[in-house]
C-alpha positions as CSV (number, residue, x, y, z in Angstrom):
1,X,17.3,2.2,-9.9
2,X,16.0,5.5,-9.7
3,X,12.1,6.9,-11.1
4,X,11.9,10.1,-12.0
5,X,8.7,11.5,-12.1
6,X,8.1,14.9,-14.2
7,X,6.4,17.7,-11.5
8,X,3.7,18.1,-14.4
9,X,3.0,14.1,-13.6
10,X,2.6,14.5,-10.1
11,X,0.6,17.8,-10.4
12,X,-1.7,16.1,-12.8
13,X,-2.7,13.4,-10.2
14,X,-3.5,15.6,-7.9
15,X,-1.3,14.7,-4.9
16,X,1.4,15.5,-2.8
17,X,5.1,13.4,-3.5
18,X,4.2,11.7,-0.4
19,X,0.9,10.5,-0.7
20,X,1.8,9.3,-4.2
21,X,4.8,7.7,-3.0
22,X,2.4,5.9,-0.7
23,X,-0.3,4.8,-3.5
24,X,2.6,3.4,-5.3
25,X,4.0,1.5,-2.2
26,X,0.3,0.2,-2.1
27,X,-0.2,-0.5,-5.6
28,X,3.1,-2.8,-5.3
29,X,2.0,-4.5,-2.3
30,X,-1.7,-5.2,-3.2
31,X,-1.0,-5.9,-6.9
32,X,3.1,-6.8,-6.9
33,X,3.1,-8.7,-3.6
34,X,5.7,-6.9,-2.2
35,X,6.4,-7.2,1.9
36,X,4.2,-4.7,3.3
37,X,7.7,-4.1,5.3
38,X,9.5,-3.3,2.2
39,X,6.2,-1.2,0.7
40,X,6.3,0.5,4.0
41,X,10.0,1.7,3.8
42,X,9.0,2.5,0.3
43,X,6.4,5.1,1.4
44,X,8.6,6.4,4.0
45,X,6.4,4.9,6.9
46,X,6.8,2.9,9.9
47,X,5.2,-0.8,9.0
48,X,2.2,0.3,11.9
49,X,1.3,3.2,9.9
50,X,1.6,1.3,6.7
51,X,-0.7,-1.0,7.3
52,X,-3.4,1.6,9.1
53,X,-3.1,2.8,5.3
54,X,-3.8,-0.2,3.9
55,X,-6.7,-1.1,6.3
56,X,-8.4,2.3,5.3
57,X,-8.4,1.2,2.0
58,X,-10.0,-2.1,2.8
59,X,-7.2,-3.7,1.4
60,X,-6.3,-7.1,2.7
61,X,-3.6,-6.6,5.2
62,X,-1.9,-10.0,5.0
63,X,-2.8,-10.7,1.2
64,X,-0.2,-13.9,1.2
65,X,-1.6,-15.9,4.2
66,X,-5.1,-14.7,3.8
67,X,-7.9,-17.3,3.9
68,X,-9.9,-14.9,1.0
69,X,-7.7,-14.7,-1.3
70,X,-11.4,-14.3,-4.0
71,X,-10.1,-10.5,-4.2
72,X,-6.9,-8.5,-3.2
73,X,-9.5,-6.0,-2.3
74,X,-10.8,-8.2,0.2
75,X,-10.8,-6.8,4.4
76,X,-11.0,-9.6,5.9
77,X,-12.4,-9.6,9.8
78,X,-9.2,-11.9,10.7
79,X,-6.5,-9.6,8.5
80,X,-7.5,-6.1,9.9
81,X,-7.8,-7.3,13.8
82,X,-4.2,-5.5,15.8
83,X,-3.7,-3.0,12.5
């Protein structure tokens, strides 16, 4: 499947095609569940720098296995450690 997304859309937001490719690969991880391996390839990043993106955004890195799963905002101490 193929998006198409109107250049007046992307303007609008504000960003670059790349960094809204990569808030879309986030929103799909943090709110889809998606593999952070497949929302990396999404956003056209290695999984490393994926994952630096989603530790900036104090996101929880491994949202499945996490042991604080209150919030999928939630940075847990024992997600972010090796990102």
């Amino acid at each position: 499947m193929t998006i198409v997304i109107p250049n007046e859309i992307i303007q609008a937001t504000g960003k670059n095609e790349q960094l809204l490719q990569l808030e879309l690969a986030i929103i799909m991880f943090r709110d889809y569940h998606i593999s952070s391996a497949k929302a990396a390839d999404f956003a056209n990043l290695s999984l490393i720098e994926f994952r630096q993106e989603v530790a900036k955004r104090n996101i929880c890195g491994l949202y499945r296995t996490c042991h604080a799963k209150l919030s999928t905002t939630h940075a847990c101490k024992a997600c972010t450690i090796g990102l």
